[in-house]
C-alpha positions as CSV (number, residue, x, y, z in Angstrom):
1,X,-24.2,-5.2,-52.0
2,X,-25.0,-2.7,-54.3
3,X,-23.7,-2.6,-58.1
4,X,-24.6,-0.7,-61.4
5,X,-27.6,-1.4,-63.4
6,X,-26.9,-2.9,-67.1
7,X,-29.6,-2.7,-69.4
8,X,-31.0,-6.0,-71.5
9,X,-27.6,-5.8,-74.1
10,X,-25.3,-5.5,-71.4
11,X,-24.1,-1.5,-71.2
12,X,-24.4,0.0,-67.7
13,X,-27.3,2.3,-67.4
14,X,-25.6,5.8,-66.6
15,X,-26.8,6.3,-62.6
16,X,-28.8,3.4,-61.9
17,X,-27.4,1.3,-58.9
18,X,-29.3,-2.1,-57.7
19,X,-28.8,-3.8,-54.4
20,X,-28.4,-7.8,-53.5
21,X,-30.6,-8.5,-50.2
22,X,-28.6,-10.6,-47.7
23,X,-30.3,-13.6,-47.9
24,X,-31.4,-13.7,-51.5
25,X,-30.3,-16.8,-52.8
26,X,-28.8,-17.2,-56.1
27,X,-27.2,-19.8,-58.8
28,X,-24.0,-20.3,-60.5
29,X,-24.1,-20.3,-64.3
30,X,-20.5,-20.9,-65.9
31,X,-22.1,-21.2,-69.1
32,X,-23.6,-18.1,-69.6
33,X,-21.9,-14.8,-69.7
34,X,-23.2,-11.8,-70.6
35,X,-20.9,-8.7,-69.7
36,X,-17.8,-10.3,-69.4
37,X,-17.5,-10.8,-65.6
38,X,-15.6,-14.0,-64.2
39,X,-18.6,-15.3,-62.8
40,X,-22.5,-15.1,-63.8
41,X,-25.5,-15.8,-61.2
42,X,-29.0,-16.2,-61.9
43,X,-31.5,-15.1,-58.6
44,X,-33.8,-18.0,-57.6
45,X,-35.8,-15.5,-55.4
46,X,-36.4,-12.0,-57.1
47,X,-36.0,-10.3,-53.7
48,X,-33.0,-8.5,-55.3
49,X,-32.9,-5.9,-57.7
50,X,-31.5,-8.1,-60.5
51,X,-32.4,-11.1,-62.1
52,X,-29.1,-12.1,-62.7
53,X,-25.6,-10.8,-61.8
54,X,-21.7,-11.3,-63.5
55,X,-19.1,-10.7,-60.6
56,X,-15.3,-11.3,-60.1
57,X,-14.3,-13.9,-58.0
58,X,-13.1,-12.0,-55.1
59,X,-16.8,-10.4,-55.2
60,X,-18.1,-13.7,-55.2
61,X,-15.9,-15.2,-52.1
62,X,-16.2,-11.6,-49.8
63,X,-20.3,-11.1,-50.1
64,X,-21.6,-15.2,-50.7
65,X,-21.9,-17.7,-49.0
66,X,-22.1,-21.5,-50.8
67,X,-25.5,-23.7,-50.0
């Protein structure tokens, strides 16, 4: 999966794409939300590019799978 780099206040970094590595496992927060997104995850692995994530829902249910 790859998706748009957002620097450390939140604003998409102009040209910067990240990827998820299949695999990489990652955690649910519904407490924390940074950029707005319906859902935020926190990586448990750093394998990815990110250490954390805000997707929609349908992002969440086509590219993860629940552990």
């Amino acid at each position: 999966m790859c998706l748009s780099k957002c620097d450390e206040d939140g604003f998409e970094i102009p040209n910067e794409c990240g990827f998820v590595k299949v695999g990489s496992i990652w955690e649910r927060d519904d407490d924390v939300s940074i950029i707005g997104g319906d859902v935020h995850l926190e990586s448990l692995d750093n394998v990815s590019d990110f250490g954390w994530l805000e997707i929609t829902f349908d992002d969440l249910k086509e590219n993860f799978v629940r552990i």
